[in-house]
C-alpha positions as CSV (number, residue, x, y, z in Angstrom):
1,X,0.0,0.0,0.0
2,X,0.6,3.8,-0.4
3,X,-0.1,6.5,0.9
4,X,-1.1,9.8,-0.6
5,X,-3.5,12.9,-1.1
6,X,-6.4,14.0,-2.7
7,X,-5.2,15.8,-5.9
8,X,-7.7,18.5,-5.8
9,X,-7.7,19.6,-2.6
10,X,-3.9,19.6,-1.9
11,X,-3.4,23.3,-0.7
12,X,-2.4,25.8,-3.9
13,X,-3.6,22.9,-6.4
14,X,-5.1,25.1,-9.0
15,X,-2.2,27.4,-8.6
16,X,0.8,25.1,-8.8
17,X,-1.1,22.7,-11.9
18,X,-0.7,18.9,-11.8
19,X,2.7,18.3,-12.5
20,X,3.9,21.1,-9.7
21,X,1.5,19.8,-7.5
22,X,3.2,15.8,-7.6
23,X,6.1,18.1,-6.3
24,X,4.2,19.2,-3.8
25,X,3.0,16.1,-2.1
26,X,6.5,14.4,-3.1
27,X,8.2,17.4,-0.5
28,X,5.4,16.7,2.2
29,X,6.3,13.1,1.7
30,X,3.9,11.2,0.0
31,X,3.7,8.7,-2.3
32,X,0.8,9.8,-4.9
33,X,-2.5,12.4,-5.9
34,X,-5.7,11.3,-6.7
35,X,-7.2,14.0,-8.9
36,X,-10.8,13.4,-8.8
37,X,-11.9,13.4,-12.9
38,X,-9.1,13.5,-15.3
39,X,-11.1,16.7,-16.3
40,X,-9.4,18.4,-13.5
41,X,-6.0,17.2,-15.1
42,X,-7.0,18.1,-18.4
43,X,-9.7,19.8,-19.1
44,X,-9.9,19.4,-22.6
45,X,-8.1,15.9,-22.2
46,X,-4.9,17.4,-23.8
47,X,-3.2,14.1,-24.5
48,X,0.6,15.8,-24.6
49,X,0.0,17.4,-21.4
50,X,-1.5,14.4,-19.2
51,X,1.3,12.3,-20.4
52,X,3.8,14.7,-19.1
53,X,1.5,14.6,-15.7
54,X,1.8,10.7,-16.3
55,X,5.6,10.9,-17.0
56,X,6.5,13.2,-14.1
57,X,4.5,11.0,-11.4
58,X,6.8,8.4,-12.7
59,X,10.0,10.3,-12.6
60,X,8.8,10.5,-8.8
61,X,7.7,7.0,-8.2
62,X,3.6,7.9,-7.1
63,X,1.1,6.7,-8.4
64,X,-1.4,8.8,-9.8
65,X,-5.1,8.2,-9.6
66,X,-8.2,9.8,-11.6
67,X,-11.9,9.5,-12.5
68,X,-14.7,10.9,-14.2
69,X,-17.4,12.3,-12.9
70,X,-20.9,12.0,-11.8
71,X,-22.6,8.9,-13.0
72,X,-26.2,9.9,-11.5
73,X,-28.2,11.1,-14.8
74,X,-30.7,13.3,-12.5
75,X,-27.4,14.9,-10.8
76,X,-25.1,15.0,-14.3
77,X,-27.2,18.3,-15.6
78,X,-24.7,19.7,-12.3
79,X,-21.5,19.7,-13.4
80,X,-22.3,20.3,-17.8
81,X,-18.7,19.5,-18.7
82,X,-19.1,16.1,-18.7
83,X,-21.7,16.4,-21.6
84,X,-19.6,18.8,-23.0
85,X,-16.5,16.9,-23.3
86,X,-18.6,15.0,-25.1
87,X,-19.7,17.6,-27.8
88,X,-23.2,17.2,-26.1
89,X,-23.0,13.5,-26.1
90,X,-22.8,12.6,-22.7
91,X,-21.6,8.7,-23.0
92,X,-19.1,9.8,-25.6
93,X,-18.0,12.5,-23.1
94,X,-17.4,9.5,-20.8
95,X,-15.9,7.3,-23.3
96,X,-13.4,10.1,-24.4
97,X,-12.3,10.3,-21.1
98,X,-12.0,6.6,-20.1
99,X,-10.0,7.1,-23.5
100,X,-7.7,9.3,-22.2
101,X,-7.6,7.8,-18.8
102,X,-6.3,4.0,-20.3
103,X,-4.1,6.2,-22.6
104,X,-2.0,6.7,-19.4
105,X,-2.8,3.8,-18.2
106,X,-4.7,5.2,-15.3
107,X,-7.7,2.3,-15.2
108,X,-9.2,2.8,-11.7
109,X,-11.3,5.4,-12.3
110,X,-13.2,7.6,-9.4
111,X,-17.1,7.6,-10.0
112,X,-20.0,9.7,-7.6
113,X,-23.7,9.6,-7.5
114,X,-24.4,13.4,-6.4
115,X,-23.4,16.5,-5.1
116,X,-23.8,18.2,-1.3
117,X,-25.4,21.2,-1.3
118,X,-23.7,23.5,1.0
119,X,-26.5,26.5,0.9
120,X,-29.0,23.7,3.3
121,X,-28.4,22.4,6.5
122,X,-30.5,19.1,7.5
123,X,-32.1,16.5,4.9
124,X,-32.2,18.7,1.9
125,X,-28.6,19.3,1.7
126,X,-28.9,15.4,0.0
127,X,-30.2,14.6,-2.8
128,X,-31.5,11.0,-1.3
129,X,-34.3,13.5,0.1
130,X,-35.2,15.1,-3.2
131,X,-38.4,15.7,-3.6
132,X,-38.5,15.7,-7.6
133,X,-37.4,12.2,-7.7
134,X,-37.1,9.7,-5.8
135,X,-33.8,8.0,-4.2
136,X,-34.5,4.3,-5.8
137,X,-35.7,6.2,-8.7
138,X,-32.1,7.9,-8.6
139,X,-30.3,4.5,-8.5
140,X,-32.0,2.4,-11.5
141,X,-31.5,5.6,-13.3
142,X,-27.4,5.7,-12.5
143,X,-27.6,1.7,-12.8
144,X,-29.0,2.2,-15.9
145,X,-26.1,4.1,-16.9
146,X,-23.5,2.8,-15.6
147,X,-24.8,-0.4,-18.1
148,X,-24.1,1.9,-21.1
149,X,-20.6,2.3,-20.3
150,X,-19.7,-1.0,-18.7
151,X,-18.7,-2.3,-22.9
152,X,-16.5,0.6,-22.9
153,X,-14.8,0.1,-19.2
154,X,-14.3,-3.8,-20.2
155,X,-13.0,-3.1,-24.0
156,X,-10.5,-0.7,-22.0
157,X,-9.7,-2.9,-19.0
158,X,-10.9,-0.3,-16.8
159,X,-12.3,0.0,-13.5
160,X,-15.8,2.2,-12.8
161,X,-15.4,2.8,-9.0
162,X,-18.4,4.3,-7.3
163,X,-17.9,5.9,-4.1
164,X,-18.9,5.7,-0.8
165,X,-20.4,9.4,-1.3
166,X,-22.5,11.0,1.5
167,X,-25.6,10.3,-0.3
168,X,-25.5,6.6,-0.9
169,X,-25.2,3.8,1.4
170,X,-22.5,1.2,1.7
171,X,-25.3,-1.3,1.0
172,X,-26.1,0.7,-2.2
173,X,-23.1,0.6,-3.2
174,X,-22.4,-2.8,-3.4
175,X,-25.5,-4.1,-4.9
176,X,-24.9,-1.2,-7.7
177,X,-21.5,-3.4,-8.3
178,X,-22.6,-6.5,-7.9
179,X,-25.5,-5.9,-10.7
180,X,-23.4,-4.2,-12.8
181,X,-20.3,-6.5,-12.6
182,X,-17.5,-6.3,-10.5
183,X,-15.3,-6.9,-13.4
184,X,-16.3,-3.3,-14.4
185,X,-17.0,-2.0,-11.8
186,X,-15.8,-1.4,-8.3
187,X,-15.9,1.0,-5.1
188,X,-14.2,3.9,-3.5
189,X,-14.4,4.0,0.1
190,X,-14.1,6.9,1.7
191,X,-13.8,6.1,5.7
192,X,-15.8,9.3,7.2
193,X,-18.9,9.6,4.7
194,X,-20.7,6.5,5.6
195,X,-21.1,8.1,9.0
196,X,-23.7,10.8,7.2
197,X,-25.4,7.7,6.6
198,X,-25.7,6.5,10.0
199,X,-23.1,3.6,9.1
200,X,-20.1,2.4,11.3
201,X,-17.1,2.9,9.4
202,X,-15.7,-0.5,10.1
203,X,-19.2,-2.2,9.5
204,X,-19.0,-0.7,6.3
205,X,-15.8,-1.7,5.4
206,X,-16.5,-5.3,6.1
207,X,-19.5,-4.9,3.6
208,X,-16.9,-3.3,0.8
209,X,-14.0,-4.8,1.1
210,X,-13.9,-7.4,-1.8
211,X,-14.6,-4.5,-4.0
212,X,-12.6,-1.8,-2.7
213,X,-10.2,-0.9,-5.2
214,X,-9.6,3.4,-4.5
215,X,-9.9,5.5,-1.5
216,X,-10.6,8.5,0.8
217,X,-9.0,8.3,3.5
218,X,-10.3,10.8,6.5
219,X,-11.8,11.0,10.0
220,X,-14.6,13.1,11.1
221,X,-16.3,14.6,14.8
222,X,-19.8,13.4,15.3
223,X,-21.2,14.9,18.2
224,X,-24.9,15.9,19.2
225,X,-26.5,18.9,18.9
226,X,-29.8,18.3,20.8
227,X,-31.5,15.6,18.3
228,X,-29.4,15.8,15.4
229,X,-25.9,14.8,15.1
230,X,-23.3,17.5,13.7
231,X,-20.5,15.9,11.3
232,X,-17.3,17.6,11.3
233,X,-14.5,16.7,9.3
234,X,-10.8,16.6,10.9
235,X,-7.6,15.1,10.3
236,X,-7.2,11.2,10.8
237,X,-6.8,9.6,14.3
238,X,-8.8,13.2,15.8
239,X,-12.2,11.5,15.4
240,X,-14.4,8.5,15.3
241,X,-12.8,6.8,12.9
242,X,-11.0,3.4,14.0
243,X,-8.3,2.7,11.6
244,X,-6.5,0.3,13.5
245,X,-9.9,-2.0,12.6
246,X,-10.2,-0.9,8.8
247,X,-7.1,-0.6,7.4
248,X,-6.4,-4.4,8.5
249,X,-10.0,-5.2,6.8
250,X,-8.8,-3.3,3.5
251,X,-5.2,-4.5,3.4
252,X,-6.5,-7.8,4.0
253,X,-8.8,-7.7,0.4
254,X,-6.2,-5.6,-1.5
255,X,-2.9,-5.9,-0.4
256,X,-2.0,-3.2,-3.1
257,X,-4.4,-0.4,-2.4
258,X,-3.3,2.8,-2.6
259,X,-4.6,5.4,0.5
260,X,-5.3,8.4,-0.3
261,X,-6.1,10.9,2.7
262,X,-8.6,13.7,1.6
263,X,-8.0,16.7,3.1
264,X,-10.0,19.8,4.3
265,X,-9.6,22.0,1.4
266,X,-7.8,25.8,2.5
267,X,-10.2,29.3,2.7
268,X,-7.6,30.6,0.0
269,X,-8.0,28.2,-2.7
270,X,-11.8,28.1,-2.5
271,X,-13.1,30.8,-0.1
272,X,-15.8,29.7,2.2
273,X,-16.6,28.8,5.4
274,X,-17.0,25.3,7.4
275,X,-20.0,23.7,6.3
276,X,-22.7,22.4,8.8
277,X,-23.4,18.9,7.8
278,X,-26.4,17.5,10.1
279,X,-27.9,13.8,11.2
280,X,-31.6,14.0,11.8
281,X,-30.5,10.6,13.9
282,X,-33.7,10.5,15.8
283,X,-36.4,11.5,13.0
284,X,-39.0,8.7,11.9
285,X,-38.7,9.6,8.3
286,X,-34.7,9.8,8.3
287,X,-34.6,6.2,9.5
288,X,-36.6,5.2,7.5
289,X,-34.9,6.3,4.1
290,X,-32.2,4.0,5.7
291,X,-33.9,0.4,5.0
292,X,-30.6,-1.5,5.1
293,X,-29.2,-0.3,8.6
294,X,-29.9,-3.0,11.2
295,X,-30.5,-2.0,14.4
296,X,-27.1,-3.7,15.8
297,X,-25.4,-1.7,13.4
298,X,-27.7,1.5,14.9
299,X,-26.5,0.9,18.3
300,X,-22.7,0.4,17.7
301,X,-22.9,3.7,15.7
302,X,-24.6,5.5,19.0
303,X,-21.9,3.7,21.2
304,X,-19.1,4.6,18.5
305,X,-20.5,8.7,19.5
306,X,-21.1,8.2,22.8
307,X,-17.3,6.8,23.4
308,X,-16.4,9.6,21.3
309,X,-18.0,12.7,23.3
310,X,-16.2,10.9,26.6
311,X,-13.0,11.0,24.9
312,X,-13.4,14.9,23.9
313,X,-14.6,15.6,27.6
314,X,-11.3,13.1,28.9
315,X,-8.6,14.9,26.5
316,X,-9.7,18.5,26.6
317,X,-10.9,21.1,23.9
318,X,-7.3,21.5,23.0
319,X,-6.6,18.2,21.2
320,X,-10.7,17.6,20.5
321,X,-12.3,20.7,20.0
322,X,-16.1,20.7,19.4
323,X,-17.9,21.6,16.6
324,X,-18.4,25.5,17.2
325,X,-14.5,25.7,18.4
326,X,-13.0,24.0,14.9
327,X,-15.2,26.3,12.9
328,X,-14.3,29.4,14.2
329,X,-10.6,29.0,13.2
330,X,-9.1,30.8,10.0
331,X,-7.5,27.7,7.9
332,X,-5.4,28.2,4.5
333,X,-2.3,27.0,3.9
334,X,-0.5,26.3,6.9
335,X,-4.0,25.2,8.2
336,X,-4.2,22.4,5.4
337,X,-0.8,21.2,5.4
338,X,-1.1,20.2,8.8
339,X,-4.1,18.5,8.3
340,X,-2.4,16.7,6.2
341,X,0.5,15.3,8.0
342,X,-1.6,14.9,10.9
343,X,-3.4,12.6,8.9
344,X,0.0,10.8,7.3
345,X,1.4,10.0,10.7
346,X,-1.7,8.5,12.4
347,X,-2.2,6.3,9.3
348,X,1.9,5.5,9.3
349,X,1.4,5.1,13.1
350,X,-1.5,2.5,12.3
351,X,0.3,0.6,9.3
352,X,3.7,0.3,11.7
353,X,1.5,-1.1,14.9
354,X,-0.5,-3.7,12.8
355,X,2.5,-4.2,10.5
356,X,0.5,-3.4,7.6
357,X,2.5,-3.4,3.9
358,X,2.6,0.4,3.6
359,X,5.3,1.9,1.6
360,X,8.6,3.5,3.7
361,X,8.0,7.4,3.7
362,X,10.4,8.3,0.5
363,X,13.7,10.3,1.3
């Protein structure tokens, strides 16, 4: 295994480009970036310039990970490039890239189902609680098209991997694999969002592992707020996520897998402020849009919170700060950086202790 960072959100990405920003995470000592759609390397899949992206991650020894894009057809209308890459063909937009993607022999490719909106706080903020259309209706829809593209990802030898995205369950997830075929398809799991979805983390990666083939690797605070549960990310080994249980789980099923820590993104490359993402963990109607959690699983994730509030209250605001306190705090560059190697060492720290195979921390 690997170890390495999320290619887009990597402090000063847009600034420094692809190629500087390999540099980048090669000087904070890791071992690859996963940009998120090869649109973000190229985005008019200039061939020259991602194999120079392609031949510089090489000249450093990372590995370099990509994707495509949304593969919901009721969330795609949201990010118009995809069809447009496609000269308003939206499968040829997605075969050119898978194109250019096996062209640099970059075949595990990143897929999501929707998009968080950050203007809503509570149930609205997903689109599983749209109102238009329904969640199941969402899924035979992106089923659907993840069928059209399936010739094209097996004529290329690649690799559609759906992720573990804040709107979609675990449980989703897999069946979406298993019916389209997991020799086409695949998951990325990313270790904090199933929490959104009142999942344990390592309950859920029990459920992906044989299909795990990318990652996100990050941690999160979940804390209550009255009824609701607030979900905070922060850098790995500062919240409820137990690696020491998953990463044994996901070496286990892929010896090879790369890990690749996702970062909170700095105020100065996209200018906001921290998001409020919400639980309604005790609404009737919430649960119930959650058919596949069992009420074991239910229980371990309210233990999972309560063990975590006693270790904020045991360790002090300074190492655990709550919600309100982590929010408050100005964080750019510096800010992100440390995130990240927060992040590296607890998941080095993890690796060494269970003697996992991750890769020595380059010189």
């Amino acid at each position: 295994m690997r170890l390495g960072v999320d290619g887009r959100k990597i402090p000063e990405a847009a600034k420094r480009g692809p190629v500087a920003s390999l540099d980048h995470g090669k000087q904070l000592g890791l071992d690859g970036l996963f940009f998120r759609t090869v649109l973000d390397m190229s985005p008019t899949l200039d061939g020259g310039y991602l194999r120079a992206i392609r031949q510089r991650a090489d000249e450093l020894d990372m590995y370099l990970e990509t994707g495509l894009g949304k593969v919901n057809p009721y969330a795609t209308p949201e990010a118009p490039e995809l069809r447009q890459i496609g000269d308003g063909d939206i499968v040829l937009g997605f075969r050119r890239m898978m194109e250019a993607c096996a062209a640099i022999d970059c075949r595990e490719l990143w897929v999501g189902t929707a998009n968080y909106k950050v203007a809503y706080v509570g149930r609205y903020a997903y689109d599983r609680f749209r109102t238009d259309v329904s969640w199941d209706e969402q899924l035979r829809a992106t089923e659907s098209f993840l069928r059209k593209l399936a010739p094209i990802a097996r004529d290329l030898g690649i690799h559609i991997n759906i992720e573990t995205h804040e709107e979609i369950t675990s449980f989703e997830v897999v069946r979406l694999v298993e019916s389209v075929g997991p020799d086409v398809t695949g998951i990325v799991f990313d270790t904090a969002n199933v929490l959104q979805r009142a999942e344990h983390p390592v309950w859920a990666a029990k459920r992906v592992a044989p299909y795990v083939r990318q990652t996100h690797v990050k941690d999160a605070l979940v804390a209550y707020d009255g009824d609701i549960l607030d979900f905070q990310m922060r850098p790995c080994g500062k919240g409820v996520v137990d690696f020491g249980a998953i990463l044994p789980i996901l070496a286990a099923a892929r010896p090879e897998l790369n890990l690749t820590i996702e970062n909170y993104e700095s105020f100065s490359d996209r200018p906001r402020r921290f998001a409020r993402l919400v639980m309604e963990i005790s609404d009737p109607d919430w649960l119930a849009a959650h058919p596949d959690l069992t009420a074991e699983e239910y229980a371990a994730y309210l233990d999972m919170v309560q063990r975590y509030r006693q270790r904020m209250q045991a360790e002090g605001m300074m190492d655990r700060p709550s919600w309100a306190a982590w929010a408050e705090q100005n964080f750019h560059y510096d800010e992100a950086v440390a995130y990240i190697e927060q992040s590296a060492a607890h998941i080095r720290e993890v690796c060494a202790a269970q003697r996992l195979p991750l890769r020595a921390v380059a010189a």
